[in-house]
C-alpha positions, 0 to 999 in steps of 0.5 A, spaced: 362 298 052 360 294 058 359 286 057 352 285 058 353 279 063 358 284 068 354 289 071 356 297 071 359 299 077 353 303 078 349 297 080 354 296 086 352 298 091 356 300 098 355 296 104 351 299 110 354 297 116 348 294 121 349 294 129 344 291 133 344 295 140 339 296 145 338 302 150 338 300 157 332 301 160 335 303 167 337 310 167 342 311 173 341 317 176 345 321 181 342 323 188 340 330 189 345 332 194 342 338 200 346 345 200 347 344 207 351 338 206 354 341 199 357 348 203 360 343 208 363 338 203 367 344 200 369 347 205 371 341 209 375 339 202 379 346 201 381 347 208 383 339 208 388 341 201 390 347 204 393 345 210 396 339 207 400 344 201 398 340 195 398 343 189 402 341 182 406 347 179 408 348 172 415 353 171 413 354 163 421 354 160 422 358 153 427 356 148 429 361 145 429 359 137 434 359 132 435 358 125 438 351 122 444 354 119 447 358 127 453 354 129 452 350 134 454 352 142 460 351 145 463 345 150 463 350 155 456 352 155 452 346 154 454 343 161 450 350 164 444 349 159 443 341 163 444 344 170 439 349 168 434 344 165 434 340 172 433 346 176 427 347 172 424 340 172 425 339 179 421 345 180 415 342 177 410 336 180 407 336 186 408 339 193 407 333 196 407 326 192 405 321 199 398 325 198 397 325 191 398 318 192 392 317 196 388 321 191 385 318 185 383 325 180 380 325 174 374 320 171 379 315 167 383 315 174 377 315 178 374 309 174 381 304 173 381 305 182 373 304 182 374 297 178 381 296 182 377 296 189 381 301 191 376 307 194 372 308 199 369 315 197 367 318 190 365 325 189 364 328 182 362 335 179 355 337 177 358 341 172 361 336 167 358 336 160 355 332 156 352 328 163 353 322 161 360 323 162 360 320 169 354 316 169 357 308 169 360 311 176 354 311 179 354 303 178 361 302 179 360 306 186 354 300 188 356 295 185 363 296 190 359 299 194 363 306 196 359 311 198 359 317 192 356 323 190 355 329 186 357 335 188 355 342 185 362 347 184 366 342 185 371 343 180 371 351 181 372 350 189 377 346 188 382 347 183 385 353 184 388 349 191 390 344 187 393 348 181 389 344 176 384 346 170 378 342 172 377 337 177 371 333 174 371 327 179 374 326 185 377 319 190 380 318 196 384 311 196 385 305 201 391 306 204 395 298 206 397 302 213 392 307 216 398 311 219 399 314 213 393 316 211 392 324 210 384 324 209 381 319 213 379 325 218 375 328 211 373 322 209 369 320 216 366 327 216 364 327 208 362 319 207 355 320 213 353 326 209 352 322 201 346 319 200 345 313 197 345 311 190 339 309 188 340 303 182 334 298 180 337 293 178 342 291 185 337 288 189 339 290 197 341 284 201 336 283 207 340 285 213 340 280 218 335 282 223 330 280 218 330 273 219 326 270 224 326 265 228 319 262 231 318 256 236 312 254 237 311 248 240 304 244 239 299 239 243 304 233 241 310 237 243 313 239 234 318 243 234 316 250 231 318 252 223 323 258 221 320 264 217 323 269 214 320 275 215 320 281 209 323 288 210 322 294 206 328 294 201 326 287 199 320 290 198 322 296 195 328 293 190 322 287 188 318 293 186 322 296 181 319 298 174 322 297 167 322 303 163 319 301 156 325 299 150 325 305 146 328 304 138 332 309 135 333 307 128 331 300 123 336 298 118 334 294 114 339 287 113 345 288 108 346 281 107 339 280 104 340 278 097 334 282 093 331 280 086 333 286 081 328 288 076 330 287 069 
């Protein structure tokens, strides 16, 4: 029987773990890209890959299996087996290890570049799921401001060259030494063809034509004053609407002690 001043073990209740978090009410979107300048980007990224080689080969080694109680092997047959394993792993990698250098694939590595500064161009597939996936890349790429896009059938054009399963996001590194740089020719061709991340936060800096300078000179002979005359982005960037907060779900407090009936 239970003491009357201890409560049962049915009285106590688990705690409910309570996290604030609030929905961003920006929602980043990738500009729609024209099919023109899709068609062209793909092929201008397959005849690029081609004509440089890369491509990563796996030779796939079977080990034939044993039982624990077989004899082990020989002396003399165990430098063959080393000398074997070395031929096999030298075949495997990349065909070209400079230009995979210059290359970030993948979201992970594409974003650890992003946040380095070290790309000055950005492709990502269309076809990623879930879509929220590659949604932070749109801020990093403005935020660094490197050009960056979403291009349909990117990862089903590319890789079969690349000898990949998927290519879901693409970046092309800054190179110390532009002599050694591979796709600098691709990248020219490519980068005037993205649109413009369109991002509500980040206001756009006013270019410098946009101040203006007027001298008028009165009776008494004053100097003129300065006035700064305002563009189209600042306007377009004062401009932006916040979308209302939206609440999934209130909890109440756990912490909150509550009188028990009796």
């Amino acid at each position: 029987m239970a003491t009357a001043g201890k409560p049962v073990k049915k009285d106590f209740k688990r705690k409910i773990p309570a996290k604030t978090s609030f929905i961003s009410p920006f929602t980043p979107k990738w500009s729609p890209l024209p099919q023109e300048d899709m068609h062209f980007i793909l092929e201008t990224l397959k005849d690029k890959l081609l004509s440089t080689g890369l491509e990563k080969k796996e030779v796939k080694v079977f080990h034939p299996w044993r039982k624990k109680k077989e004899q082990k092997p020989t002396a003399t047959s165990e430098p063959d087996l080393q000398v074997s394993q070395v031929q096999d792993s030298s075949k495997n990698g990349w065909t070209d290890v400079a230009a995979r250098r210059q290359l970030a694939i993948g979201i992970n590595e594409v974003t650890k570049a992003l946040e380095r500064n070290e790309l000055k161009l950005v492709l990502v597939c269309k076809s990623v799921r879930p879509k929220h996936m590659t949604d932070h890349l749109i801020t990093l790429s403005a935020t660094r401001g490197v050009p960056a896009c979403q291009v349909p059938r990117l990862s089903q054009s590319l890789s079969q060259p690349l000898g990949l399963k998927s290519v879901l996001a693409l970046g092309f590194r800054r190179c110390a030494s532009s002599d050694g740089e591979l796709f600098t020719d691709t990248v020219d061709a490519i980068t005037p063809r993205v649109p413009s991340l369109d991002v509500a936060w980040l206001q756009v800096a006013a270019p410098k034509d946009s101040v203006a300078v007027e001298e008028e000179e009165d009776a008494g002979g004053k100097k003129g004053h300065k006035r700064k005359l305002k563009t189209e982005s600042e306007e377009s960037a004062s401009s932006c609407t916040l979308q209302p907060l939206k609440v999934k779900k209130i909890i109440a407090n756990p912490a909150r002690k509550r009188k028990r009936k009796s």
